[in-house]
DRENLUMZA-232325 format. One line per 10 residues: their letters; for each residue x, y, z of C-alpha. Coordinates in Angstrom, 3 decimals. Layout:
BEGIN
A	X/Y/Z | ...
//
This chain:
BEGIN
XXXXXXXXXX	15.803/-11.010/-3.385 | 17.077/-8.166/-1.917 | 17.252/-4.445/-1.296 | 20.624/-2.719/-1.490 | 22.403/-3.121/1.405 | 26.043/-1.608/2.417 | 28.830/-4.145/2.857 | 30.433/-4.596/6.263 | 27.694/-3.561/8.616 | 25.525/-6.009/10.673
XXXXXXXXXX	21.859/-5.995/9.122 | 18.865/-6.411/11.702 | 15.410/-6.386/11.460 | 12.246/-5.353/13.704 | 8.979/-4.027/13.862 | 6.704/-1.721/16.161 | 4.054/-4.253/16.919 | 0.399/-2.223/18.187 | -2.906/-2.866/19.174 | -5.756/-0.767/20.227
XXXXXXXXXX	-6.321/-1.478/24.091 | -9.236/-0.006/24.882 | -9.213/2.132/22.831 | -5.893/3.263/23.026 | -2.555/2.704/21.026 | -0.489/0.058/22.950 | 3.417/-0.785/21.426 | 5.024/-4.128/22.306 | 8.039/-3.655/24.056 | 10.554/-6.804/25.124
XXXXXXXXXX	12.555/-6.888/28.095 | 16.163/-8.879/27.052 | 17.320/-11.450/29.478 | 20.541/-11.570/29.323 | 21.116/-7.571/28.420 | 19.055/-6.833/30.941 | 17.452/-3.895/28.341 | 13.638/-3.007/26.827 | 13.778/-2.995/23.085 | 11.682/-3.207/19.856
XXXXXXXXXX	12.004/-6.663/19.196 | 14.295/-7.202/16.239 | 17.092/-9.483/15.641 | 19.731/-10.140/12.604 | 19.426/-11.447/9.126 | 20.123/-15.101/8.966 | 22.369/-15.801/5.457 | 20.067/-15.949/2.604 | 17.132/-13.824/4.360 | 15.648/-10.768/3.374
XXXXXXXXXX	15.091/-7.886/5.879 | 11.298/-8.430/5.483 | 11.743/-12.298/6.051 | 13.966/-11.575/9.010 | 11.679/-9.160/10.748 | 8.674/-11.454/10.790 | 11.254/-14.328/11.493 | 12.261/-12.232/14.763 | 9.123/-11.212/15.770 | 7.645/-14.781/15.827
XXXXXXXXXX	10.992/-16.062/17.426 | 10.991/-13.549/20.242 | 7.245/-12.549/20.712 | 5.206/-15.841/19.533 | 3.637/-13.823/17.584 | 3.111/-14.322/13.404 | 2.410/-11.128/11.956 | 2.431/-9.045/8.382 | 4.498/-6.310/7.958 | 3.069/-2.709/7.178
XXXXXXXXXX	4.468/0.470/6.921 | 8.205/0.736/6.738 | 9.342/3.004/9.857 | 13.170/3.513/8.661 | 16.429/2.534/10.301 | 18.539/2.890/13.218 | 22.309/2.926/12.676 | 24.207/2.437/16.107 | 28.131/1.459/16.275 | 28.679/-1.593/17.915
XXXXXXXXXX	31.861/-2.416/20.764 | 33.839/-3.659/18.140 | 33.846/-0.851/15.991 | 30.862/-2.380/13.415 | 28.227/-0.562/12.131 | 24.655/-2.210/13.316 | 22.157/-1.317/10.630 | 18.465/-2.001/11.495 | 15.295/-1.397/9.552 | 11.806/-1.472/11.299
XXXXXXXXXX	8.230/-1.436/10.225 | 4.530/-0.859/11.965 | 3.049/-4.780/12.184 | -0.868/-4.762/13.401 | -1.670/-7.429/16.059 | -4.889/-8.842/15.911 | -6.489/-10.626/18.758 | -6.581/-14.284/16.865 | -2.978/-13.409/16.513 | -2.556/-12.960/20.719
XXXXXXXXXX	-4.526/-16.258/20.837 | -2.164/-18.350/18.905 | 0.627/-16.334/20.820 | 3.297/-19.310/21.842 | 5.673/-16.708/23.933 | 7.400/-18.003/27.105 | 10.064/-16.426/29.029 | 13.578/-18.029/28.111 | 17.295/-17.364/27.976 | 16.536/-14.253/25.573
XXXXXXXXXX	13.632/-12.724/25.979 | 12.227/-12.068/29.921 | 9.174/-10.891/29.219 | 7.010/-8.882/26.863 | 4.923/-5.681/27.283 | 2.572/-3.757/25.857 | 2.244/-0.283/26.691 | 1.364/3.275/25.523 | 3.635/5.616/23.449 | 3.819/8.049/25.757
XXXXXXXXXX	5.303/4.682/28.581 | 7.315/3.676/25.775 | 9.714/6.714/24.804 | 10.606/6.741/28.546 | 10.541/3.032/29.033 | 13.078/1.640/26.165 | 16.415/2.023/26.529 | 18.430/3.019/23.615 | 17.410/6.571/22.341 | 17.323/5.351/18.414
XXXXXXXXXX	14.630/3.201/20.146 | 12.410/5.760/21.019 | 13.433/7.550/17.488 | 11.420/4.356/15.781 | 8.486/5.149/18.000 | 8.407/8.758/17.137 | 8.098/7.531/13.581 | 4.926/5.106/14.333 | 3.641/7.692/16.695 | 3.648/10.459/12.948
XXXXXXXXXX	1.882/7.530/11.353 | -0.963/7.195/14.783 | -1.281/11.054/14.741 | -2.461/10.840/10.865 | -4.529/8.333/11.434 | -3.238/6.276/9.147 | -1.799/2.759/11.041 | -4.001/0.652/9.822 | -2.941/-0.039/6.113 | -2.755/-2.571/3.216
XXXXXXXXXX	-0.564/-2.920/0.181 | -0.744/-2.994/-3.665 | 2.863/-5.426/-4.355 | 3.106/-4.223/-8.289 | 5.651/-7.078/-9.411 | 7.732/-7.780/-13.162 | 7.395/-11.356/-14.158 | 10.469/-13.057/-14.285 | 12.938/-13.659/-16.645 | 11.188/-14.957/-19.956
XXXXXXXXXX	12.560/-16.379/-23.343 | 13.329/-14.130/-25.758 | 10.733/-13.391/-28.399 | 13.212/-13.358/-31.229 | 14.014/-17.240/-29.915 | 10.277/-17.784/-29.714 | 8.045/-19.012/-32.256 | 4.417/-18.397/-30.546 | 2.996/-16.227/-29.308 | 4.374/-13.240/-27.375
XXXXXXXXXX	1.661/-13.569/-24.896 | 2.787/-17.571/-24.640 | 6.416/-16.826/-23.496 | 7.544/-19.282/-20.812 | 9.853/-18.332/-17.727 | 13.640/-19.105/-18.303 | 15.492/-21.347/-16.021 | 16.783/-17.807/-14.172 | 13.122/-16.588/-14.397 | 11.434/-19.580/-12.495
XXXXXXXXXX	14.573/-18.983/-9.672 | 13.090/-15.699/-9.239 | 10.047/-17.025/-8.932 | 10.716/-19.193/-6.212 | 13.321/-16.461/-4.295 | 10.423/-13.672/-4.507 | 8.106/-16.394/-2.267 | 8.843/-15.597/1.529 | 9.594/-11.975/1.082 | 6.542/-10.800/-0.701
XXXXXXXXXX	5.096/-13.469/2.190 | 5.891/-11.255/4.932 | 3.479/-8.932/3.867 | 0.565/-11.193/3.730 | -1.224/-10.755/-0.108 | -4.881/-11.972/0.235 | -5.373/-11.438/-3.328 | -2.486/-12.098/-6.588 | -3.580/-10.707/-9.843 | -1.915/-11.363/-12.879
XXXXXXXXXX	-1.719/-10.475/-16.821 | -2.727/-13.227/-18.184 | 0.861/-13.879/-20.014 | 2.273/-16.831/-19.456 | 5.372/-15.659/-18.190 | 3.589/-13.624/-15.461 | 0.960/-16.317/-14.216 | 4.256/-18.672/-13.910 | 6.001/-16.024/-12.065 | 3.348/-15.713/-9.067
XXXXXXXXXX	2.209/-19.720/-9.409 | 5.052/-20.432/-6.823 | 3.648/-17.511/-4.661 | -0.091/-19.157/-4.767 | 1.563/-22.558/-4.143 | 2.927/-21.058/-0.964 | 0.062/-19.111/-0.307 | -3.112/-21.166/-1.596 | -4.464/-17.936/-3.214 | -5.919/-18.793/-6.677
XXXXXXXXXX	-4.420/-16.494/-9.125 | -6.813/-14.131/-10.906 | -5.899/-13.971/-14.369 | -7.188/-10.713/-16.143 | -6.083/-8.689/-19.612 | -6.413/-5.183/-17.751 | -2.983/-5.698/-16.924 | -1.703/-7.593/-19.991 | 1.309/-5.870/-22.203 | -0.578/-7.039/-25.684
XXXXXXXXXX	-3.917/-5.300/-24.229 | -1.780/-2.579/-22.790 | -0.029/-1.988/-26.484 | -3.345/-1.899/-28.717 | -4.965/0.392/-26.782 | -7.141/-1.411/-24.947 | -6.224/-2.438/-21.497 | -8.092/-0.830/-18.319 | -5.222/0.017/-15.773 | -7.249/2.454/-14.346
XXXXXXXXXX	-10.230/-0.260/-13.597 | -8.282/-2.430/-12.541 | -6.161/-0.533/-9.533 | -9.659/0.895/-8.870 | -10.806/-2.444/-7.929 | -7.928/-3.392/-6.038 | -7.835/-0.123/-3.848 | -11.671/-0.213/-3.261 | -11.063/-4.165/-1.706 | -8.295/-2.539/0.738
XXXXXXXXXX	-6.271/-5.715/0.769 | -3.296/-6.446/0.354 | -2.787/-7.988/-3.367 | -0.135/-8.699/-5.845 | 0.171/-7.610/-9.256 | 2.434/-9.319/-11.884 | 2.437/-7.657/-15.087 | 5.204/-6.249/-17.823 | 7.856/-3.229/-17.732 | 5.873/-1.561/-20.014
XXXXXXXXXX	2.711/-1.358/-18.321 | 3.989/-0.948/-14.483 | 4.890/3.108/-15.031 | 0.930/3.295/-15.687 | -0.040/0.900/-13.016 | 1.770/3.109/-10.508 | 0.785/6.471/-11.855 | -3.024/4.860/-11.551 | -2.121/4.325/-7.672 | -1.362/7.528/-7.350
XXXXXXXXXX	-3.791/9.291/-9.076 | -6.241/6.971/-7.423 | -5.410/7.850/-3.811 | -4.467/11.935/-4.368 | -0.946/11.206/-4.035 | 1.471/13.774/-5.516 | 4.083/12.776/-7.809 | 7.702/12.775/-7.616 | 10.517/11.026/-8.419 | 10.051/8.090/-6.092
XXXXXXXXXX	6.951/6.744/-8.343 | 9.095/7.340/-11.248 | 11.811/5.219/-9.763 | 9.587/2.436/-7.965 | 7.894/1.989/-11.609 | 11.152/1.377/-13.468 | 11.580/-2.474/-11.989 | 14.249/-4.838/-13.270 | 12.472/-8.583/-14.327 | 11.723/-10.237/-11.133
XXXXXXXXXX	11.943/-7.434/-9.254 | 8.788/-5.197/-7.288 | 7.625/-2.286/-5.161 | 5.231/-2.714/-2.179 | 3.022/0.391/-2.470 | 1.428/1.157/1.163 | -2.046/2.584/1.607 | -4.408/3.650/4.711 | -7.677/0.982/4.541 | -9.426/3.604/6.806
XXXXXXXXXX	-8.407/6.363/3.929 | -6.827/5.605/1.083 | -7.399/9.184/-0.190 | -4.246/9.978/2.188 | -2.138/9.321/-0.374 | 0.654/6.655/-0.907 | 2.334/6.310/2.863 | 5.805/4.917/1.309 | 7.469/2.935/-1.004 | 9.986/-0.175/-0.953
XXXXXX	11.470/-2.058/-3.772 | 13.039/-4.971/-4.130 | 15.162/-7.312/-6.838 | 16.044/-10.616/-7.086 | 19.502/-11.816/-6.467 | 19.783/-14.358/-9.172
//
């Protein structure tokens, strides 16, 4: 499960963690024991990781701190002593106070000490200038209005049997051996975003593509023929109910359902929250099997429109 990434460059992975402090926007900074620096904490991909597994990894490894990812921020590219090119990719992560509770952060032989502190302290506290370009990013995002945000994870079921080699059914397809793989690989990177609700046609191949993913998760799959293809084909399936449901709730969810039908579900997220269309829908719509787009959204206003896009595919 992976995005496209270029060969020969180091991958790393971060987020701007931020609270409200009385009232006002606080970024966690950490201060690097042995470079002796103030950073976003981030750190690089361990083999087999996802960018979105290895950012939460990071942050829990350096900070204590679990969180779910939001917003993507973009990347920092930086050249390294050696000549390599470091490539890191950051997103906003909310920190809630049960979340500073369970904090298990102690100084060691990497990180000194952790800070939070305002925007304004931060662009003239970190150290590295593509630093402060990550918190100019959040700061676009604070300025809006729009940090605190949920996602709509539209997902293609795995691979599936062909019908021509299946005597049932269409709707009773099971999963292929590659298909349950991907079902398994999708697990900790759609994780790092935290669903608290999966939604699935009810297809067999799609409710066994997300059963690993409530396994992990313990999040009882709703099963519902708004997003089936067979509804979806005769005329009949709701798209438009169903996203409306899911963007009313303003939490993050998951929604397995077929090639055909994911074009519509995404043009119903946009229409749904006044986005304007582009390209970028067109192209986060058109998913491989296994493969899906995290949508992000504004729970204070979803009417902003969608506040980015990220797709992924499997690797198998």
């Amino acid at each position: 499960m992976s995005a496209v990434l270029p060969n020969g460059a180091i991958h790393a992975a971060g987020a701007v963690c931020w609270r409200l402090i009385d009232g006002k926007m606080n970024v966690l900074l950490v201060h690097r024991t042995v470079y002796g620096d103030v950073t976003i904490p981030k750190g690089k991909v361990d083999p087999g990781e996802t960018l979105p597994q290895t950012a939460v990894r990071e942050i829990e490894e350096e900070t204590g701190l679990a969180v779910a990812l939001g917003v993507p921020l973009g990347e920092s590219r930086y050249s390294l002593g050696n000549g390599r090119e470091k490539i890191v990719q950051y997103w906003a992560a909310e920190v809630h106070p049960e979340e500073i509770q369970r904090s298990t952060f102690v100084p060691n032989s990497e990180i000194a000490a952790i800070e939070w502190v305002t925007i304004k302290k931060a662009r003239s506290y970190l150290s590295y200038a593509q630093d402060v370009e990550i918190i100019d990013a959040f700061a676009e995002l604070v300025d809006r209005g729009v940090t605190t945000t949920f996602a709509l994870i539209a997902l293609r079921h795995g691979k599936a049997v062909t019908g021509s080699s299946w005597a049932g059914p269409d709707s009773t397809r099971p999963l292929t051996e590659r298909g349950v793989a991907q079902a398994v690989e999708l697990v900790p990177t759609v994780a790092a975003w935290r669903p608290r609700r999966i939604v699935s046609s009810t297809a067999t191949r799609c409710i066994t593509t997300v059963a690993p993913l409530a396994a992990a998760t313990g999040i009882p799959i709703k099963r519902t023929e708004l997003f089936s293809q067979d509804a979806f084909e005769q005329g009949v399936a709701d798209v438009r109910a169903g996203i409306g449901k899911r963007i009313r709730s303003r939490k993050t969810a998951v929604i397995c359902s077929h090639g055909p039908v994911l074009p519509e579900i995404l043009h119903e997220i946009a229409l749904a929250t006044g986005s304007t269309f582009g390209l970028y829908i067109e192209e986060a719509s058109h998913l491989d099997i296994g493969s899906f787009s995290v949508v992000h959204l504004s729970r204070e206003n979803p009417s902003a429109g969608i506040l980015g896009i990220e797709t992924y595919r499997p690797s198998v």
